[in-house]
Residue frames as qw, qx, qy, qz and C-alpha x, y, z in Angstrom:
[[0.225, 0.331, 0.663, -0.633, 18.28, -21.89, 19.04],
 [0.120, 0.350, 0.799, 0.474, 15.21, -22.85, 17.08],
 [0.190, 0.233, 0.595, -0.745, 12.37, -20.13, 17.41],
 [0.169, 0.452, 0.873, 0.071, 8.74, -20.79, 16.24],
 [0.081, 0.187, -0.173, -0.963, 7.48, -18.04, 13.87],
 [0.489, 0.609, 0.517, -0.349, 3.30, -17.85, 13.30],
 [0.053, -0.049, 0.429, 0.901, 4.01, -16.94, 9.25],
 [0.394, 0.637, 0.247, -0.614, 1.09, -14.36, 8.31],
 [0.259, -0.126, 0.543, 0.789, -0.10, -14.43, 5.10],
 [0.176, 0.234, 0.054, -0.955, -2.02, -11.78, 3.53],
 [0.268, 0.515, 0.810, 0.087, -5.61, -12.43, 2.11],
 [0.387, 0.695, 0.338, -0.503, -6.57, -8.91, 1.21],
 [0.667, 0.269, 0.446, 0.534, -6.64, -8.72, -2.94],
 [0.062, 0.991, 0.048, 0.105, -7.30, -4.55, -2.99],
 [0.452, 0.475, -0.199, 0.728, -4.45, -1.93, -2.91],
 [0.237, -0.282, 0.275, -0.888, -6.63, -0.79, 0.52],
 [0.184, -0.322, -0.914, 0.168, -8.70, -2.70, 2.73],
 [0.240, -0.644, -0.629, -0.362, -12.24, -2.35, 2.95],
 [0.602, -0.559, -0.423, 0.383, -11.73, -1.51, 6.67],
 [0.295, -0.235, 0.010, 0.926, -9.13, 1.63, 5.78],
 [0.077, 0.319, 0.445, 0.833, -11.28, 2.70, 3.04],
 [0.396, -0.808, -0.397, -0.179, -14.68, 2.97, 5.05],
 [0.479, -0.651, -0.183, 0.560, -12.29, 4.56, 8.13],
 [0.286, -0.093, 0.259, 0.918, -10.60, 6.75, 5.75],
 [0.135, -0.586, -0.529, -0.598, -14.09, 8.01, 3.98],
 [0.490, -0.564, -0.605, 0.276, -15.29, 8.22, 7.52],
 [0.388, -0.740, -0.136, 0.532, -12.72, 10.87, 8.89],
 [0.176, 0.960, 0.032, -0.217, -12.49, 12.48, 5.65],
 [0.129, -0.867, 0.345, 0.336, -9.15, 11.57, 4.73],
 [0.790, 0.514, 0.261, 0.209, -9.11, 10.41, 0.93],
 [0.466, -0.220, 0.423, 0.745, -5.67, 11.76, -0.91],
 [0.344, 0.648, -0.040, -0.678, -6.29, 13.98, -3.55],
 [0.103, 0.438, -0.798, -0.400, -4.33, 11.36, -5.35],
 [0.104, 0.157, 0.917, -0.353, -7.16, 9.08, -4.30],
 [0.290, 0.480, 0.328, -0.760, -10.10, 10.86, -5.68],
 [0.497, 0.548, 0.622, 0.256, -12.24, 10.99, -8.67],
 [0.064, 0.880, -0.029, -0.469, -11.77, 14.99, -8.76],
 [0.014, 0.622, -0.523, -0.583, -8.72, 14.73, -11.33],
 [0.639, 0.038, 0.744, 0.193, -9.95, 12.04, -13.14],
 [0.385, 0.474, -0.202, -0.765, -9.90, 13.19, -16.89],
 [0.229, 0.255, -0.835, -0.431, -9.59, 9.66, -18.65],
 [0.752, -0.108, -0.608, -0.230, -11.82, 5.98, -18.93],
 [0.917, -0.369, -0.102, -0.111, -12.78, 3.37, -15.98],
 [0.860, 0.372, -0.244, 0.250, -9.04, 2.33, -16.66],
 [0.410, 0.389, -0.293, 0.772, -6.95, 5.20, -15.55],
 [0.607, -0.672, -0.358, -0.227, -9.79, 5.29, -12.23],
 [0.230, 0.419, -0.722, 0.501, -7.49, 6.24, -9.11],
 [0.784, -0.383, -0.488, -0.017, -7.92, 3.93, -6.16],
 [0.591, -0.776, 0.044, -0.216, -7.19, 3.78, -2.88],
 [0.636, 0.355, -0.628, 0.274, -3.66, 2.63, -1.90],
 [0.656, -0.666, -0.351, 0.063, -3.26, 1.61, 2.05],
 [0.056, 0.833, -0.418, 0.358, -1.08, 4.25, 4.07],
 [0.620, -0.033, -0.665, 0.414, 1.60, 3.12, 6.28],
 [0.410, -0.739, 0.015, -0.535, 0.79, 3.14, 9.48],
 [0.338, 0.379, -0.779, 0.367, 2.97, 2.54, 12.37],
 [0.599, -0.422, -0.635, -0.243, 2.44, 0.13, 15.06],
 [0.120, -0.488, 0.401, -0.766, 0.92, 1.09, 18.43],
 [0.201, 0.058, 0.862, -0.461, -0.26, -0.36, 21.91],
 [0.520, 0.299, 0.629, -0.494, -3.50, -1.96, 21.48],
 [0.599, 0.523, -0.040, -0.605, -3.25, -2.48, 17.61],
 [0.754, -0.113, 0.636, 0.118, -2.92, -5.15, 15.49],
 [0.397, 0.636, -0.283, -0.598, -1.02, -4.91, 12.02],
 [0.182, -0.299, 0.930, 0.114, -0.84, -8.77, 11.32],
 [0.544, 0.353, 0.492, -0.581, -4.40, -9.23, 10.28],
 [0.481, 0.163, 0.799, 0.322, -4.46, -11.60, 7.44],
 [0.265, 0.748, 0.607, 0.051, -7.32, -9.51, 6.01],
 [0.037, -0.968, 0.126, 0.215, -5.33, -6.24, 6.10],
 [0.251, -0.640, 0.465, 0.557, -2.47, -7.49, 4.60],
 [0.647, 0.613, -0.081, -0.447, -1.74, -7.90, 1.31],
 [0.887, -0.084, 0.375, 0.257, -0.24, -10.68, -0.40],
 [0.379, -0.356, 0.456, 0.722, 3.10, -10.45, -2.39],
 [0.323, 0.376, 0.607, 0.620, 1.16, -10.53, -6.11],
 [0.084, -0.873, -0.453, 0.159, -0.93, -7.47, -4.45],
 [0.200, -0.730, 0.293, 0.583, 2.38, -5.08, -3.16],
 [0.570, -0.097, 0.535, 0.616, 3.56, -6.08, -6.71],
 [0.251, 0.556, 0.573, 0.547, 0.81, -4.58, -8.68],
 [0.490, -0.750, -0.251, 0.366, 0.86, -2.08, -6.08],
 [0.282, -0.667, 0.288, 0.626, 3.94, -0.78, -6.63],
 [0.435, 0.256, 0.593, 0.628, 3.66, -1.00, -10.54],
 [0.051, -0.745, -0.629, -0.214, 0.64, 1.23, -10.09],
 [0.263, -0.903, -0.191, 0.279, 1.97, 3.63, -7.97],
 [0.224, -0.659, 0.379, 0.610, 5.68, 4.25, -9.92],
 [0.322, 0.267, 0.702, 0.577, 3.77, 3.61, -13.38],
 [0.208, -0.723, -0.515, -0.410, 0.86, 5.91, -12.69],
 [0.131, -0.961, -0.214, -0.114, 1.10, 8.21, -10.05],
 [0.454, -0.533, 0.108, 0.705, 4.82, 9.03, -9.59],
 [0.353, 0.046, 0.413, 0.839, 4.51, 10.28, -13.20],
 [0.029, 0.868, 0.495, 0.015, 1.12, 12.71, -12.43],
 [0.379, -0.053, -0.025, 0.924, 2.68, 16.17, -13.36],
 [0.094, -0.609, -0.351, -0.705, -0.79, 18.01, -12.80],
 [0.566, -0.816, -0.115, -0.025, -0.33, 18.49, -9.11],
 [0.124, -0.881, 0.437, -0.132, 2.24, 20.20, -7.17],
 [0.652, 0.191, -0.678, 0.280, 5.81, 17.14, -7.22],
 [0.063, 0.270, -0.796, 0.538, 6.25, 17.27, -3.43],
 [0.819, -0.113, 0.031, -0.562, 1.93, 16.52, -3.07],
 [0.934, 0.148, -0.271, -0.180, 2.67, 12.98, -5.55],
 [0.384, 0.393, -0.695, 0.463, 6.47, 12.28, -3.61],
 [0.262, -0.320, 0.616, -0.671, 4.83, 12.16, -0.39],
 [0.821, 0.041, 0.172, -0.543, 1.76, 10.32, -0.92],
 [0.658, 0.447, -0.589, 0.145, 4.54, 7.81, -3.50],
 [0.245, 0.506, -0.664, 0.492, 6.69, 7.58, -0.46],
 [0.611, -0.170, 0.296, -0.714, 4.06, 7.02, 2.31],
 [0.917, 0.157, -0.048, -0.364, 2.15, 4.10, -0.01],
 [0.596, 0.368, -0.701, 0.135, 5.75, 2.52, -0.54],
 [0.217, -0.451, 0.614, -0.610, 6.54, 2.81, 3.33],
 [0.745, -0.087, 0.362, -0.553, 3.29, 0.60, 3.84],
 [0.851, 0.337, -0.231, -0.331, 4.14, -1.85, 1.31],
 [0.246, 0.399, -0.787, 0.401, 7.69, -2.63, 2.99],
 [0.467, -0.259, 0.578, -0.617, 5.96, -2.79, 5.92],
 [0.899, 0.076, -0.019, -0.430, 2.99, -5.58, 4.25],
 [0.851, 0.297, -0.424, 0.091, 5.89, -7.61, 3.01],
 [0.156, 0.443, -0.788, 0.398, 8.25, -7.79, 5.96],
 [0.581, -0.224, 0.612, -0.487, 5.47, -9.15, 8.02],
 [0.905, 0.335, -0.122, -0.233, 4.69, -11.68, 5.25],
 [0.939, 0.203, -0.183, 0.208, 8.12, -13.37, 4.56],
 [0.843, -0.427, 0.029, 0.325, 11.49, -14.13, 5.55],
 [0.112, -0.674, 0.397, 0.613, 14.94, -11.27, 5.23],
 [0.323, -0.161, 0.681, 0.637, 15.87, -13.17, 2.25],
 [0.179, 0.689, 0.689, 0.132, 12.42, -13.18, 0.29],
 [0.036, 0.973, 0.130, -0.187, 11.91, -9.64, 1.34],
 [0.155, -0.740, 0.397, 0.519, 15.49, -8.77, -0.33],
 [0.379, 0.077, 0.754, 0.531, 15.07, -10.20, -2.96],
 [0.132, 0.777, 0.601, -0.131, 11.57, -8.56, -3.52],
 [0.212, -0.819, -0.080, 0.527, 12.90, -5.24, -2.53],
 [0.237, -0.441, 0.554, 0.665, 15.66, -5.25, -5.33],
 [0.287, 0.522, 0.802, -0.046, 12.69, -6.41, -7.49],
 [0.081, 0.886, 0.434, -0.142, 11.14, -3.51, -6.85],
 [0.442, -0.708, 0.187, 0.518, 14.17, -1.28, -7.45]]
């Protein structure tokens, strides 16, 4: 049995859509990791926004081309988050493990709706 899959693919190029960031400024709820407060270094070592995972519920839609990110996105994604902030050792480890863990959660989440088991395992181990 043949079934007919709509494939999404992502259009946002950020680590965070516009859309989270304004909601997230909104209700106040920037990461510390996420802030300009610790910054000590250059433009370079700026921390950004990273989208959280967020699970899906009645009346929402997480397939939105514009919310997701495309595969060269999660990649620099995840370079960014387990080059640069799993190795911050000026906050408390369980703070940067959660917020790590969380940002990963959302990337799994960008890429399974993007591509097909095998893609996404191959990715995964990638990432690994």
């Amino acid at each position: 049995m043949t079934e007919d899959w709509a494939v999404v693919v992502g259009t946002c190029r950020l680590m965070c859509p516009q859309t989270e960031v304004d909601r997230r400024q909104a209700e106040r709820r920037v990461h510390v990791l996420e802030t300009n407060v610790l910054q000590t270094r250059g433009d370079e070592d700026r921390p950004q926004m990273v989208k959280e995972y967020r699970r899906s519920a009645a009346g929402t839609e997480l397939c939105k081309a514009d919310d997701l990110r495309p595969i060269e996105v999660l990649e620099k994604t995840m370079d960014y988050l387990l080059d640069r902030i799993l190795k911050r050792d000026d906050l408390k480890r369980e703070i940067v493990h959660s917020f790590v863990e969380d940002r990963i959660r959302s990337v799994l989440q960008d890429m399974t709706i993007q591509v097909s088991l095998e893609e996404f395992a191959c990715g995964a181990i990638h990432f690994v």
